[in-house]
C-alpha positions as CSV (number, residue, x, y, z in Angstrom):
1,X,0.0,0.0,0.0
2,X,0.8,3.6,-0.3
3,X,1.2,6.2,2.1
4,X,-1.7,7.8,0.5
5,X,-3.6,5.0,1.0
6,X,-2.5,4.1,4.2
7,X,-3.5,8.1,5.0
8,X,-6.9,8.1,4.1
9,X,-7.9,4.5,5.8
10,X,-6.6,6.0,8.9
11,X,-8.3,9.3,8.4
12,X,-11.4,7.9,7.7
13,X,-11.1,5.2,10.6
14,X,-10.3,8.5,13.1
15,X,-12.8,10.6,11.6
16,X,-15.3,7.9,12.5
17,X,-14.5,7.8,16.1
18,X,-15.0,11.0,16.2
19,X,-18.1,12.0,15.2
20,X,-19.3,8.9,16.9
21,X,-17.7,9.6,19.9
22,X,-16.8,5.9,20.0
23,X,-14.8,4.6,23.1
24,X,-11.6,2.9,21.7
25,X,-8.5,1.1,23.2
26,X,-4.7,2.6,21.8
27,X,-2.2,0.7,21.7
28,X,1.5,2.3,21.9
29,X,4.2,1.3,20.0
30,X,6.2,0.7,23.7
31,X,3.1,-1.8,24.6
32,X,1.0,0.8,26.9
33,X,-2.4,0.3,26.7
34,X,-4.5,3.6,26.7
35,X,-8.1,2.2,27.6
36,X,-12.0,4.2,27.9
37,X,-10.3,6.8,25.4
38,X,-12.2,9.3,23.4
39,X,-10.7,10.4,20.1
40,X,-11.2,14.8,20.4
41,X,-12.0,17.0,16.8
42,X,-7.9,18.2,17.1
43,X,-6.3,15.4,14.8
44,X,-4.0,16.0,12.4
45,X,-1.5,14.3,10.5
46,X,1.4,14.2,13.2
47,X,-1.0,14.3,16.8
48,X,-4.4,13.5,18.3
49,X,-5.5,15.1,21.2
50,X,-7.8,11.7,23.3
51,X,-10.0,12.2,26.6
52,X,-9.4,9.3,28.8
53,X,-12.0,7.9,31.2
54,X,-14.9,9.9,32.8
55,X,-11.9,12.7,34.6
56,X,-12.0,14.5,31.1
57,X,-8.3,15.1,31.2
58,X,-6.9,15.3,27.6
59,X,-3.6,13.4,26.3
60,X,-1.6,14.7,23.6
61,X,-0.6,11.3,21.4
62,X,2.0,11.7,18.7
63,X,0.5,8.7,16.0
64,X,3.9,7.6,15.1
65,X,4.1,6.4,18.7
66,X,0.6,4.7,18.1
67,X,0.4,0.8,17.5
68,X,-3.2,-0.1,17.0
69,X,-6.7,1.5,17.6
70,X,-9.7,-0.5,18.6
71,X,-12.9,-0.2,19.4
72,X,-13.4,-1.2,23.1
73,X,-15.7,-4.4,23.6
């Protein structure tokens, strides 16, 4: 695939989260897991801003540093 491609899957896969305010699991390349996170509208092609848990508090995440997103069952 191409880094254009690989772009807009993940755009479209962010985007999604966000306007659904879906509650997803990260992943970090180091292994942390980053669980009951909310994906905010401040995304953009080198960070995404995530709430975490029901505190509200906001978490700056560069997405290189970001392994895998998924939903949270």
């Amino acid at each position: 695939m191409t880094n254009e491609v690989n772009s807009s899957v993940q755009t479209a896969f962010i985007e999604q989260a966000i306007n659904e305010r879906a509650t997803v699991v990260i992943y970090l390349a180091n292994g942390v897991k980053l669980s009951s996170c909310h994906v905010l509208e401040q995304d953009d092609t080198v960070l995404t801003i995530l709430t975490r848990g029901n505190s509200g508090g906001r978490q700056l995440i560069y997405k290189q540093n970001i392994s895998t997103i998924a939903p949270e069952m």
